[in-house]
N, C-alpha and C positions, 0 to 999 in steps of 0.2 A: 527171664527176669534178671536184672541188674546182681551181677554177683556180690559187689558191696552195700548191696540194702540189709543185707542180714545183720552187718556190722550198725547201720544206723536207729536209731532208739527211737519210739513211737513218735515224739515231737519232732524230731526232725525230719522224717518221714510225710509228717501234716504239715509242715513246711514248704517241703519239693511238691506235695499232694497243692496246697494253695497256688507255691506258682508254676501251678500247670501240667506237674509229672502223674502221668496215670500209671506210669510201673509202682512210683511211689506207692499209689492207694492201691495198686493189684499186691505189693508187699503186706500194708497191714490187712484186708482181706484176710490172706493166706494168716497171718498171725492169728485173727481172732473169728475168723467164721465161724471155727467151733465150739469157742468159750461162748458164743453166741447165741448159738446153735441151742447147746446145752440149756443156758439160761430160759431161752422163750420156750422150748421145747415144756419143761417145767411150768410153762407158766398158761400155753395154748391148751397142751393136753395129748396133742396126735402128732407128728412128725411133719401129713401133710399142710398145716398151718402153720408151725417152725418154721419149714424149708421156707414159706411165702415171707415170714416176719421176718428170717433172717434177713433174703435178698432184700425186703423193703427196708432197713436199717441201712444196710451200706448205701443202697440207692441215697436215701435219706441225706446220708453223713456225706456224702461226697458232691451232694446239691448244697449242704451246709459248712462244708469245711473253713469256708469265710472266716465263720463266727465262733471257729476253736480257736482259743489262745495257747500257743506252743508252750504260754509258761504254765502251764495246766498239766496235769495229765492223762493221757487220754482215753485208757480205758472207762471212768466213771462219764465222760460224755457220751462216749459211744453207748454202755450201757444203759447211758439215759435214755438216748434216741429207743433203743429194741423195747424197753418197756413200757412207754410211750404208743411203743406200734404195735404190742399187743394189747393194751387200753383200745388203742382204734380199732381193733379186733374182734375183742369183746361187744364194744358200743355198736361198731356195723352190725352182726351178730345178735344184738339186743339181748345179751348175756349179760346178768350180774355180774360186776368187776371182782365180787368177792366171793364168786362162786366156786365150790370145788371143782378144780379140772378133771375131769375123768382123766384114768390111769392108760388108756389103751391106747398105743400109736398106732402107727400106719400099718395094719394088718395085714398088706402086701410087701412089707420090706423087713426081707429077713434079719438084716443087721437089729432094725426095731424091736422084734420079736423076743431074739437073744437080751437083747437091753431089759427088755421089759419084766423078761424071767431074773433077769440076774437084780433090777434092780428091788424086785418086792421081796428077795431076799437078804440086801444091804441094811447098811443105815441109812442111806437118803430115801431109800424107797419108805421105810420107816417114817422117816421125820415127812416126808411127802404127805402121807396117809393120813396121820398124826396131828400134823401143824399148819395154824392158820395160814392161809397164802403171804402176809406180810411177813410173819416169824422165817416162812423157809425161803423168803426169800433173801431175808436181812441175813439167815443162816448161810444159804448158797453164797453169797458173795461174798461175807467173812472169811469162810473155810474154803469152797473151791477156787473161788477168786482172788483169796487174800487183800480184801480190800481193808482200808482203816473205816473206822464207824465215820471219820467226814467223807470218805466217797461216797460209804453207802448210804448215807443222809443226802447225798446229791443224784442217786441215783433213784434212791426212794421217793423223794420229795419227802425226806422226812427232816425233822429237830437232830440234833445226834444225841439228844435224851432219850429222844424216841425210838433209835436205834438202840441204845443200851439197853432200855425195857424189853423192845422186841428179843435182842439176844439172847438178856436172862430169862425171859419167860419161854424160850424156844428151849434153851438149853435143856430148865429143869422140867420142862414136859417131856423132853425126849429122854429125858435120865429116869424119868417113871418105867415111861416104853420100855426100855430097855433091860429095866429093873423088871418088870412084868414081862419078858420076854427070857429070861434066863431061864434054861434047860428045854427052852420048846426049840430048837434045834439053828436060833440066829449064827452064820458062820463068825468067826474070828473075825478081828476086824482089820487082822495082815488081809488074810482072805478076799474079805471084800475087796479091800486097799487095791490089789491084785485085778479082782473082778472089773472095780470102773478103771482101771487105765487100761486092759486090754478093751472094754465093752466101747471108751469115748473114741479109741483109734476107728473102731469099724463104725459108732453110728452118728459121726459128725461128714453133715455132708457138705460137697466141694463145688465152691459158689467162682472159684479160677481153676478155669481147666485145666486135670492135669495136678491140681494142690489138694494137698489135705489140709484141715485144721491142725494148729499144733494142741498137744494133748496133756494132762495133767491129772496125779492119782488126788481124785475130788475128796477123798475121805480120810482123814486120819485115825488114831482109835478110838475109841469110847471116850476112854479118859483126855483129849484132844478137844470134844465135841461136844462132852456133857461133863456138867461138874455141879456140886450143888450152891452155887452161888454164883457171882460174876468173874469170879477167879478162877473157874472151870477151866478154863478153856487155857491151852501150852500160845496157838498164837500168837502171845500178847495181851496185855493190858487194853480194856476197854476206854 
């Protein structure tokens, strides 16, 4: 791969991607398979329906790259596409879109395994368990994605009202949990912090061979994540 792709920024990348560079789209690839990953992962249920969702997103996006505009940004498109293609998932499937995913991944992949113990002792395993599919989902891309409540209104197909509600209502249900979870043994939430950036290196899997996903600690602490109103939250302003 192009040693000066590192230096170039997602648009400009969809750019070279448009006319014509496939290093370019093997660069974002390698950027975001695993934020991807992560996401549909959450959302399919088992790792072996992620790995499919993820590879059909890129597929997706790079049959559609036409119709991204560089002066956009490109994470909340791409996003759109993977959830999208776990809708079509669901629908083939003849699964409720609003159904609780089951917890259990791919039962033959050890990295999945380690994920799976480590995440039902986190806060996102928590808020997973917890929280309507739209709240954690509105919650995952705020906090591990850092997105503004207009991506995630673009990625949801939602109002950005309706993103504020999902928020506050994720927050202070998860601020219950959590509250009803002190002294039953939840670790710290450096701890966790710790746990998902080593757990996302080993269970984001590599869609260019040879690449990893890049990685990011998905959790901040309590006080980051839950607060009792819409000013909870250190990220930012809703």
């Amino acid at each position: 791969m192009a040693s000066d792709f590192p230096s170039f920024t997602d648009q400009e990348l969809a750019r070279q991607t448009q006319a014509g560079s496939l290093a370019a789209f093997e660069e974002l690839v390698y950027r975001y398979e695993g934020r991807i990953y992560r996401f549909v992962v959450n959302m399919c249920g088992n790792g072996t329906d992620a790995r499919e969702v993820t590879q059909d997103t890129f597929v997706r996006a790079f049959q559609a790259i036409e119709q991204f505009d560089p002066q956009r940004s490109f994470a909340p498109w791409l996003f759109t596409i993977a959830r999208r293609k776990c809708l079509d998932l669901y629908r083939a499937a003849r699964h409720p879109v609003d159904e609780q995913a089951p917890e259990l991944v791919d039962e033959d992949d050890p990295a999945q395994l380690l994920a799976r113990q480590e995440e039902r002792q986190g806060l996102w395993g928590l808020a997973r368990r917890n929280l309507p599919k739209p709240q954690f989902q509105a919650l995952w891309l705020k906090y591990s994605e850092e997105m503004s409540v207009v991506e995630i209104a673009q990625v949801l197909g939602k109002t950005q009202a309706h993103v504020k509600v999902l928020l506050f209502r994720a927050r202070r249900a998860l601020g219950r949990e959590l509250s009803a979870a002190q002294g039953s043994g939840l670790p710290s939430a450096a701890a966790v912090c710790r746990a998902a950036s080593n757990r996302e290196t080993r269970a984001a899997p590599s869609i260019v061979e040879g690449r990893r996903g890049s990685v990011g600690c998905a959790i901040g602490c309590s006080g980051a994540l839950v607060g009792s109103g819409p000013g909870g939250a250190k990220k930012g302003p809703l």
